[in-house]
C-alpha positions in Angstrom: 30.5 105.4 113.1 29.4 107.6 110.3 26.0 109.4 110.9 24.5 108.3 107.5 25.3 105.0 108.4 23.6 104.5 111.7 20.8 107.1 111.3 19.3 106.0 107.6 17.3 109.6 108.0 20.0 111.8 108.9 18.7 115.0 106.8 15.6 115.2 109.2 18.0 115.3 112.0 19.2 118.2 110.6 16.1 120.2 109.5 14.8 118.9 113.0 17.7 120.5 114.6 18.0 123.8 112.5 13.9 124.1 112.7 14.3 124.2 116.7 17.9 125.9 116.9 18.2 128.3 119.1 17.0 125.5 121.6 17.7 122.5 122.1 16.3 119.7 119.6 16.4 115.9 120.1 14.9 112.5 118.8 14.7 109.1 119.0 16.6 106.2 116.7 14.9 103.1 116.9 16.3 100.1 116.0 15.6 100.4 112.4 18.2 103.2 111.8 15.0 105.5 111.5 15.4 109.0 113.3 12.0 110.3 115.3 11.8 114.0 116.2 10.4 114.7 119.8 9.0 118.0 120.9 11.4 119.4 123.6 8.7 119.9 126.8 11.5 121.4 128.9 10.8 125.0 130.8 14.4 125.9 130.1 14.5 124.8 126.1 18.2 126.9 125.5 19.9 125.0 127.6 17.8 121.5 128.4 15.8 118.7 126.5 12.9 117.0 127.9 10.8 114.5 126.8 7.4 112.8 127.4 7.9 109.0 128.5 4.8 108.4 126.4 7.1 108.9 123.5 9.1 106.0 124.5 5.8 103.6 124.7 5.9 100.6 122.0 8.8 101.9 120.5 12.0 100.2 119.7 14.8 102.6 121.1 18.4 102.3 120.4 19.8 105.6 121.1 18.2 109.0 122.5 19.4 112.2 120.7 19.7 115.5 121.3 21.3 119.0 120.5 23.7 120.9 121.7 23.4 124.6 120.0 26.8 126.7 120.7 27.9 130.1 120.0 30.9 129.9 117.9 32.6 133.1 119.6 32.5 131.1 122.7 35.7 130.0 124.5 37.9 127.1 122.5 37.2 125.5 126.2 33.9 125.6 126.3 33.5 122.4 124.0 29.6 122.0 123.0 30.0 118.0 122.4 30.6 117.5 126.2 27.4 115.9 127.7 26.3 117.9 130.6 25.8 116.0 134.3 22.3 115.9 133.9 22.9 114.4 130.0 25.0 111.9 131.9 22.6 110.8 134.5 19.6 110.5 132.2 21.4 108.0 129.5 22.2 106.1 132.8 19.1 106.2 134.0 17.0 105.1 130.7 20.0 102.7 129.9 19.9 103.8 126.2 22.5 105.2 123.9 22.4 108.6 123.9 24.2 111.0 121.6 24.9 114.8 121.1 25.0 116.5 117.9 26.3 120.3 117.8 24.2 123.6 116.2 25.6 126.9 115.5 22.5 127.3 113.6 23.7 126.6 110.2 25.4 123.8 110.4 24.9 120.0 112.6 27.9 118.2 113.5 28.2 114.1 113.3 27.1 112.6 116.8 29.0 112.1 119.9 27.6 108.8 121.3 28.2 106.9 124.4 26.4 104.1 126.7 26.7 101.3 124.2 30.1 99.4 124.6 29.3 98.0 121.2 29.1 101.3 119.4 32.4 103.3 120.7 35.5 104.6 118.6 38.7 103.1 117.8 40.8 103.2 120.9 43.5 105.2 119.6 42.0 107.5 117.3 39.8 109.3 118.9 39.3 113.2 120.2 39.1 113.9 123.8 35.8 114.6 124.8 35.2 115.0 128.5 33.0 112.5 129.8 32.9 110.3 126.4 36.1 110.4 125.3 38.5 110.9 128.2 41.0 108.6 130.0 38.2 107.3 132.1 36.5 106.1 128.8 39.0 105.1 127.6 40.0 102.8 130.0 36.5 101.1 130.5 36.8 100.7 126.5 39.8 98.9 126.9 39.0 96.7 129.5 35.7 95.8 127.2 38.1 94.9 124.0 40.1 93.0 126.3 38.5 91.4 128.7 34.3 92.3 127.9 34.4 94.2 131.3 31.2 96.3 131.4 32.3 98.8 133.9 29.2 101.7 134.5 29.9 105.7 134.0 29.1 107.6 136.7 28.0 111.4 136.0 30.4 114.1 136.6 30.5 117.8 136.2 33.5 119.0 133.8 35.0 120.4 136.7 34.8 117.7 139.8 38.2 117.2 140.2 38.8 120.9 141.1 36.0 120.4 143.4 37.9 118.0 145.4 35.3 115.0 143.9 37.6 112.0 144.6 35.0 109.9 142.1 37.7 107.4 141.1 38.8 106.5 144.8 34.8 105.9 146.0 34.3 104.1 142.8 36.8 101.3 142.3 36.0 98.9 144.8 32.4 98.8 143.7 33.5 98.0 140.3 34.9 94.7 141.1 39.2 96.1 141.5 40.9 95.7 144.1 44.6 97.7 145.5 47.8 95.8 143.9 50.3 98.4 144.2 52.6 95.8 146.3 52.0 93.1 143.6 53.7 92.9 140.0 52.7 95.0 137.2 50.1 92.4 135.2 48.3 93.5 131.9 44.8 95.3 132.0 46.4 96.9 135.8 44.5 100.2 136.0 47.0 103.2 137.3 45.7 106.3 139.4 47.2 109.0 139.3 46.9 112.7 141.0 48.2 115.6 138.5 48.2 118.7 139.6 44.8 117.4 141.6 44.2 116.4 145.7 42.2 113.6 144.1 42.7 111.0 141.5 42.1 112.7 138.3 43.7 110.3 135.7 43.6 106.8 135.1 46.1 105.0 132.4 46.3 100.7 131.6 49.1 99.0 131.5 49.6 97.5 128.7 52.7 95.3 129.3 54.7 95.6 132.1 56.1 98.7 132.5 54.2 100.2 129.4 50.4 102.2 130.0 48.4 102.7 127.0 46.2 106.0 128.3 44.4 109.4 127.1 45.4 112.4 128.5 43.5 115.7 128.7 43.3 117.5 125.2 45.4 114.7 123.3 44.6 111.4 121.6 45.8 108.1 122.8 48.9 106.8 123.4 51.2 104.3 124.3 53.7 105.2 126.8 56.9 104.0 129.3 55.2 103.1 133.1 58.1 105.4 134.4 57.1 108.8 132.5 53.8 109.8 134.6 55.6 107.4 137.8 55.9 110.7 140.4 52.0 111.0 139.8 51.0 107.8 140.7 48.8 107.1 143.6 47.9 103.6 143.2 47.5 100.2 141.0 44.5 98.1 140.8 43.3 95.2 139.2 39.7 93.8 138.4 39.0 91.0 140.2 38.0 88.7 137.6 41.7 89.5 135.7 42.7 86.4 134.1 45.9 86.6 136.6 44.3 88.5 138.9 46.4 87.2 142.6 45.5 88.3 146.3 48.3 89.0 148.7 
């Protein structure tokens, strides 16, 4: 998933970027692997890209890019890759790729991408990035490998849980799973659980019985005993077109 691999023009990324930097910069790749600059047409260009849909006209898109510029005496927390709600909802919304690339001015980092099941990272070696790169990615990217599940994001603010958002509980029936927590433990089983939360905020697979492969906040992947996280968990569901998928 190297830049210079999927964008054939990367350096005009990067003087695109730096040219615009301290706003925000962004583009188009088209499905030749060619990077287009677009003028940002927001009213808030520091923090926001905007776009004209003309610029979409007669074009082949494959991915929508834009910048993320960052002061690097910010807080460690305050991760610049993380897509923003709004960033969320409009790669939803044009059913595109998008991807993030981050600016301190001097320097732009590889892309962040997400909405194309086809282009993801390898499931265990991969950074957490909220939104992208979280255990709620990560599960849908599992399911995918396993199964070719297409399960759709939803946008989030960094910060839902703490706002009592219960996203995961509103969203599972609607994605096809239904509630076996009184059934046997079957592969590609999605857990909930509630840590440190009044909602679901983590979601882990199982793997085999009685072993969840999951992505926990700040860590990479791993493969784990069901029983570790057990005191957390709220419930067990299962898609309902599971290979073994049963009803009570």
């Amino acid at each position: 998933m190297l830049a210079e691999n999927y964008i054939q023009n990367w350096d005009e990324v990067v003087k695109h970027v730096l040219e615009c930097y301290p706003n925000e910069a962004g583009g188009i790749v088209t499905t030749d692997n060619i990077f287009h600059p677009i003028a940002n047409v927001s009213e808030t260009p520091l923090t926001g890209f905007e776009f004209h849909p003309r610029e979409m006209i007669e074009k082949d898109v494959k991915c929508i890019l834009h910048s993320h510029p960052y002061d690097p005496n910010a807080a460690p927390e305050d991760d610049p890759r993380i897509p923003s709600k709004c960033d969320l909802e409009g790669q939803i919304n044009t059913d595109i790729e998008w991807a993030i690339v981050v600016t301190e001015g001097e320097n732009v980092t590889p892309p962040i991408f997400w909405g194309d099941y086809d282009h993801r990272p390898d499931l265990f070696n991969r950074e957490f990035i909220h939104s992208v790169q979280d255990c709620l990615a990560f599960m849908c990217d599992w399911q995918y490998k396993e199964y070719g599940l297409k399960l759709p994001m939803f946008p989030r603010h960094f910060d839902w849980f703490q706002e009592g958002e219960d996203h995961m509980e509103q969203q599972y029936e609607g994605w096809g799973f239904k509630d076996v927590s009184h059934l046997p433990q079957e592969k590609g089983d999605v857990v909930f659980y509630r840590i440190q939360s009044q909602v679901v905020n983590h979601v882990a697979v199982v793997a085999e019985p009685n072993v969840v492969v999951h992505q926990l906040y700040g860590r990479f992947p791993k493969t784990e005993p069901y029983e570790v996280w057990a005191k957390y968990i709220v419930k067990r569901i299962r898609h309902s077109s599971h290979p073994s998928f049963k009803t009570a």
